[in-house]
Phi, psi and omega in degrees: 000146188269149163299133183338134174272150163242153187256195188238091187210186182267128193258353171331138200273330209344078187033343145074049161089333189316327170323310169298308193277319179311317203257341145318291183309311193293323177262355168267328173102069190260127178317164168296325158288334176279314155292358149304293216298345179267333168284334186284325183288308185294307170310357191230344175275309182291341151324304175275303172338301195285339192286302189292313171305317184307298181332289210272336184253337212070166205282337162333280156336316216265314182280007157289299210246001189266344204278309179314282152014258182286353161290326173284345174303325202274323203291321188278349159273034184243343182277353186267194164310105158316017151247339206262313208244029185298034236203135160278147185246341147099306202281074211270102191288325168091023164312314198295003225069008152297164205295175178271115173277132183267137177347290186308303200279001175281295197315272182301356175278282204302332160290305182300307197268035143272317179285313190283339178290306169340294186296336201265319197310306177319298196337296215107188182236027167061010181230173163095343190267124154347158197257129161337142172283135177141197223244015172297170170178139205276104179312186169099307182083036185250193227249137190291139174293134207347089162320323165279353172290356133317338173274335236258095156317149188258197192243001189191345193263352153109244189266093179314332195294341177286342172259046171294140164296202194258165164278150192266162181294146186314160175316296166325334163249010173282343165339309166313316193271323209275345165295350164277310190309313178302291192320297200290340166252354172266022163241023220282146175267188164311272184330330139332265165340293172305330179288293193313339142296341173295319205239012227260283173066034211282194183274170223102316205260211195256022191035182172247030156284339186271317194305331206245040192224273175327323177293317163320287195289333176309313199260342158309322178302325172263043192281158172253015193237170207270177201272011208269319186293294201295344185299315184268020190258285189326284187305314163325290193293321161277349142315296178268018148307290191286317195288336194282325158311283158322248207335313190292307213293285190297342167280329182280330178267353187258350149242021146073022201252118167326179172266181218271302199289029171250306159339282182230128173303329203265354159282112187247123196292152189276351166212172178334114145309115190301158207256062184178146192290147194304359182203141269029159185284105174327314207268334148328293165313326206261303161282010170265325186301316196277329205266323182277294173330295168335273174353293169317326192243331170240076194285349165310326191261352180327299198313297205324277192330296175312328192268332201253322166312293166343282182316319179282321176272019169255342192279352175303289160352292190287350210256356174066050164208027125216211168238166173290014196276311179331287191304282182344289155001288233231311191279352200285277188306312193293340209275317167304328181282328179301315187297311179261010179273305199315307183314316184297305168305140167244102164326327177278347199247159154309149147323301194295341192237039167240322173282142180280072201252088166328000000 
């Protein structure tokens, strides 16, 4: 798709509450499939908010008074429950001080968190199902991270099984990839080290669907497009997030391939093994997917985006919790879910009346 022309109106991004939901995720400690699926939510509400504002006020006007808006959107969904509401809920009182919202636009707030309670309902809640048969095993002794998420309706690519990876190689031969891995972390340079930490984005932090988010908005903000574009860029790009997870989710539980140091003993990973299985590389999909998106609407910015994708998923590689078959993978799949949100998406219609939602 060619990128989006930019006008000239006021485009400030100025973060639209994202600053809250980045520090919502990190302090409830929310995983990487849940934090996608809420960044993705959150990114489509604030879409149809500015879409509907834009309408009755014009746009101007709209990136004037809609930035309040989605902060009280940020503030009241931190105020709910984490199981019940991880979700914006759109009924936004403008308690924090925000502008006074009029009766249509209460009306259509209340239609986005009717759509959106919809969308959280679908998801599932990622828990409860037994750890894969195979050769995988949860450290730790904790419990594998949402198994089932892979079942997890997407919002748009339809039957994640069309981005299945490839089969990954027998147990018998990973030895081989996990003796690369061994080589690459007992040699790790500084300058290494610092990537794999850099890109780590473990649970605690804004994960990493908040990293490739926090990238989204860094470069739009220095963008030439107005602020109705960037909204829908951001959600584009968390759309093929949320959908590129669910695909990943499901291929790592459906071939069950250990970690590199489950392989070889003699590997000690530089942070923690994620508590779910290896392959395909999460942080691979996930930033190849947000990267081809970006990329697709700024293509000035394509090398950058590609090379800081390249990077997130090799510090994994260096950081010893996956292999390289993994990342290959991962740019494999991620790439494919991109093709096909960009492909999908109308820059001109909402987000919201675009998912493929029953």
């Amino acid at each position: 798709m060619a990128a989006i022309a930019p006008v000239h109106a006021d485009s400030r991004l100025d973060r639209c509450g994202w600053n809250a939901v980045f520090q919502f995720v990190a302090r409830n400690r929310l995983d990487p499939p849940l934090a996608s699926r809420l960044y993705a939510a959150f990114a489509i509400g604030s879409d149809a908010i500015y879409r509907h504002a834009a309408l009755k006020f014009g746009s101007e006007e709209a990136a004037r008074i809609v930035p309040d808006l989605f902060l009280g959107l940020a503030q009241e969904q931190t105020s709910r429950t984490l199981l019940w509401a991880p979700y914006p809920v759109l009924a936004v009182s403008c308690a924090t001080g925000g502008p006074e919202v009029e009766p249509d636009m209460l009306v259509v707030l209340k239609d986005v968190a009717r759509l959106l309670d919809g969308l959280w309902k679908r998801s599932g809640g990622g828990v409860g199902l037994p750890p894969p048969s195979g050769q995988w095993y949860p450290d730790r002794g904790s419990d594998p991270l949402r198994p089932d998420w892979g079942n997890v309706r997407p919002l748009l690519i339809g039957d994640p099984e069309k981005f299945q990876s490839k089969k990954p190689d027998a147990y018998g031969r990973l030895d081989r990839q996990a003796e690369l891995v061994w080589n690459a972390v007992s040699n790790l340079s500084p300058a290494e080290r610092a990537q794999v930490l850099y890109w780590a984005d473990g649970i605690g932090t804004f994960t990493p669907p908040g990293h490739w988010a926090q990238i989204a908005l860094d470069g739009l903000e220095a963008s030439d497009l107005d602020l109705g574009q960037k909204l829908f860029i951001v959600g584009a790009t968390m759309i093929a997030v949320n959908d590129a997870v669910i695909a990943c989710w499901r291929d790592k539980y459906t071939f069950g391939v250990p970690r590199p140091s489950q392989v070889y003993s003699k590997i000690e990973p530089v942070i923690p093994n994620p508590n779910f299985p290896s392959y395909p590389s999460g942080h691979s999909v996930i930033s190849t997917a947000a990267s081809h998106v970006l990329a697709s609407y700024l293509p000035k910015r394509a090398a950058t985006l590609e090379l800081m994708a390249q990077q997130a998923g090799r510090s994994r590689f260096l950081a010893g919790v996956h292999y390289l078959a993994d990342i290959e993978a991962g740019i494999v799949q991620g790439k494919g879910v991109a093709i096909e949100v960009v492909r999908k998406l109308d820059p001109e219609r909402s987000l919201i009346n675009q998912l493929e939602l029953p």
